[in-house]
N, C-alpha and C positions, 0 to 999 in steps of 0.2 A: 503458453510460456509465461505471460506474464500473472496468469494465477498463480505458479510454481515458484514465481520471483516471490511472490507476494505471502504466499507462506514459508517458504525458505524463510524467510526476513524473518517471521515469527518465531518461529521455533530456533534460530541461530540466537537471534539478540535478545526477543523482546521477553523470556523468563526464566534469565539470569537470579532473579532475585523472586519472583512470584512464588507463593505458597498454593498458589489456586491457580494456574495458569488457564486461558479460555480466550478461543477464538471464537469470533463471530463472523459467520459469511450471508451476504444477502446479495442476491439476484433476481432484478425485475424487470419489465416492460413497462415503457410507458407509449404508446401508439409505437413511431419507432426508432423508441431510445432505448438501450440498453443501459442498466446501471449493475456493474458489481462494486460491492462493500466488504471490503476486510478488515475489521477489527479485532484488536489484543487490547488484553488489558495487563502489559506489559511494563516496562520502564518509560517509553514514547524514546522520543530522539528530538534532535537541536535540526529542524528542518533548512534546510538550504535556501538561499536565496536567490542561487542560480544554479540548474542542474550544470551547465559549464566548468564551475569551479565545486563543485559535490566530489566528496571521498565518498561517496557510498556507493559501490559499484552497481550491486541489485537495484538499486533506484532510480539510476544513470539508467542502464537497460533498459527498464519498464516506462521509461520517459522516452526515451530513444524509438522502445516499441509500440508506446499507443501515440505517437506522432505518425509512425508508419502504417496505420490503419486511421489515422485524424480522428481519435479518439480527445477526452480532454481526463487528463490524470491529477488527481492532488492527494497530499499526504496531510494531515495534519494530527496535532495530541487531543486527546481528549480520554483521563482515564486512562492513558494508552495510544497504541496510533493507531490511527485510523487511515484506508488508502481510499478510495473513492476514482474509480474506472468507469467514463460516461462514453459510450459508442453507439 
């Protein structure tokens, strides 16, 4: 569910305006940590300061759900946004 959040979000906002739209997905092990990475090289977004007071409801959720598995989630810009899912 929260991969499906995570590209939802790309394909709804992040190219609006992209000539060359492109997602990046990476999935790894480390002993036993999982990491997923979604990256667009989209418009990015004005990240929140407190998922609490966040308009963005797919982000809300995906916050909401890797708390419910005590995962550690962050969003940030770069070129784009980037989401980063540590479990």
């Amino acid at each position: 569910m929260i991969f499906n959040e995570l590209l939802n979000n790309s394909f709804t906002h992040a190219f609006k305006e992209s000539k060359n739209p492109n997602i990046e997905i990476h999935f790894s092990k480390n002993v036993s940590l999982y990491k997923l990475t979604v990256k667009d090289n989209g418009t990015g977004m004005t990240i929140p300061t407190s998922w609490n007071n966040s308009n963005t409801i797919g982000f809300t959720l995906i916050h909401i759900l890797s708390r419910q598995i005590h995962a550690n989630f962050e969003i940030f810009n770069d070129r784009g946004l980037v989401a980063v899912l540590e479990f």
